[in-house]
N, C-alpha and C positions, 0 to 999 in steps of 0.2 A: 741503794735506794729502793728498796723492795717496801711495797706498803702489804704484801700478801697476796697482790694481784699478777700474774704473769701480764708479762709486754705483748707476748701474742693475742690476745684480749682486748684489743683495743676494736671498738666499733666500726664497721662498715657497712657503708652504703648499700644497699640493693640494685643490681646494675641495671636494673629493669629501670622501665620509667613510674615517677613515684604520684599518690592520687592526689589530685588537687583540692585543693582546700580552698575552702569558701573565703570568696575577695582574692585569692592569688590569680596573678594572670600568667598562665602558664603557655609554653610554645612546645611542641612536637616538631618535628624536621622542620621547623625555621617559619612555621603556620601556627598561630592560635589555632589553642585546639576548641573545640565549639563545645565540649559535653566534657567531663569529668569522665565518663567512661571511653570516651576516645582517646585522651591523655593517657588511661589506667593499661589498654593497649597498643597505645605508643602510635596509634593511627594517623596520618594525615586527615583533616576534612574536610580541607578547600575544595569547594565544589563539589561536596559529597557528603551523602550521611552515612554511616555504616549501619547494619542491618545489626538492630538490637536481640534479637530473637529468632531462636531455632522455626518457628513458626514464616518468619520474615523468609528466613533463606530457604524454605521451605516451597515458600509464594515465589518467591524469584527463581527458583530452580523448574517453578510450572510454567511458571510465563517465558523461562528462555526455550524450554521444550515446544510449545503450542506457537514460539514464534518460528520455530526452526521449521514446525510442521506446515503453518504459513507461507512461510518463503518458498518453502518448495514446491506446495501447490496452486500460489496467487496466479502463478502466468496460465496455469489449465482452466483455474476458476476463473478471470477473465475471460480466458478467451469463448469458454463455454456460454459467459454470460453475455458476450456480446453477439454468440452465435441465436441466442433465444429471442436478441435485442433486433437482428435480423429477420428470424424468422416471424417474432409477429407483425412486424410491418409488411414485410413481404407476402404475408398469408392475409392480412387486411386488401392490399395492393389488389389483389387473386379474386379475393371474395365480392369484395367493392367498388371496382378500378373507378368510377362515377365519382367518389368523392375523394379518388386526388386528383383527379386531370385539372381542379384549378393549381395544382403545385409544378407543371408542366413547362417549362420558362419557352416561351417567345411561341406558344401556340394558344388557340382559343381552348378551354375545357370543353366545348361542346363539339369538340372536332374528333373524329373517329381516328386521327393520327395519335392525338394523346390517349386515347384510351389505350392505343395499341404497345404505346410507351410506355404504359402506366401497369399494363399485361406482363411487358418482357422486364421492366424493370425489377418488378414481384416476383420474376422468376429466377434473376440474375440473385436477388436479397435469400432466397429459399437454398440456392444452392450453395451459396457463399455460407450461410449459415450450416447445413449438413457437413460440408465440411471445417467449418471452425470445430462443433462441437464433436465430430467424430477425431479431428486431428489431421487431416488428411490435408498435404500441404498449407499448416495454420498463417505462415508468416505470410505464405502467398495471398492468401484468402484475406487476410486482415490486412495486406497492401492494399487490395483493390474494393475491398470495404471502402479505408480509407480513402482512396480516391474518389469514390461513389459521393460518401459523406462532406468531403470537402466541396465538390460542385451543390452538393446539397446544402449547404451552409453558404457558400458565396452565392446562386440562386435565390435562397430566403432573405438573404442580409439585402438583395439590389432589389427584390419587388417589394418588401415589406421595412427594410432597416432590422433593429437588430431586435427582438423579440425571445420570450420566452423558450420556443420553438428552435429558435437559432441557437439561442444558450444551450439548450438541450445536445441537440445538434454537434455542437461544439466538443463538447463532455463526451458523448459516443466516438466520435471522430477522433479524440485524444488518446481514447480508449484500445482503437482501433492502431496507432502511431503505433503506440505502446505493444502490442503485441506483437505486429509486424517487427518490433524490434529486439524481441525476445528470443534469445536462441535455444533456450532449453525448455521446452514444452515436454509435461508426461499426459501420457495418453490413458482414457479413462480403463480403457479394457487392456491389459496386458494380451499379449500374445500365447 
């Protein structure tokens, strides 16, 4: 029963996965597929898009880079920024001490006790800060930041409630958690 055709001639399938055509609903590993070209590579893309372009993987291969470079120096750029975030309060403290002695809890501002608090305080803030942003015991320094910050923040929240200031407050002191809880700090100036 030869028509002229050999038997081994008989058509097959393409094992790949084949493109969709418009109105078919097609599945990938057991997931509608979302695009005709995620079917055409056989992609899943629940919960996902696949990057249509050399261009795309292009961008995503800068942003894993620049996030790498991120991660590795967030904790030194914190902590530096919280050292700066010290030293200007504490160098106001120094230059002005008159206009914090109203932030003094349980003494009068016009009393030569608060100025003299508001003097060592500013200097406790300068030093704290030198060594945050030198590195020079960071975790210690941004413990006792923290601590600082925290009576600073329960002080503002019982004379005043809770205010701008205290939010502020808040955010620096989070900051300050944060770093104290950071084990691997790099240092600006290598050795």
């Amino acid at each position: 029963m030869s028509n002229g055709r050999s038997a081994a001639r008989i058509p097959v399938r393409p094992s790949g996965p084949r493109r969709a055509t418009k109105g078919s609903a097609r599945t990938v590993g057991g997931a509608r597929a979302s695009t005709p070209v995620a079917a055409d590579r056989g992609e899943r893309t629940v919960g996902k898009r696949p990057a249509h372009s050399e261009t795309a993987r292009g961008l995503h291969a800068i942003i894993d880079r620049t996030g790498l470079a991120v991660e590795a120096w967030a904790p030194t750029a914190a902590r530096v920024l919280l050292g700066l975030v010290l030293a200007w309060f504490g160098y106001h403290e120094l230059v002005a001490p008159g206009l914090w002695t109203g932030y003094v809890p349980l003494l009068s501002a016009t009393s030569q006790a608060s100025e003299v608090l508001v003097l060592a305080h500013g200097w406790v803030l300068l030093l704290l800060a030198a060594a945050l942003a030198v590195g020079i015991a960071p975790r210690l320094a941004a413990f006792v930041a923290a601590v600082m910050l925290f009576e600073i923040v329960v002080s503002l929240t019982v004379a005043g409630g809770l205010s701008d200031l205290v939010l502020r407050d808040v955010g620096v002191f989070g900051l300050a958690v944060a770093i104290a809880g950071t084990r691997r700090q790099r240092l600006l100036l290598r050795r």
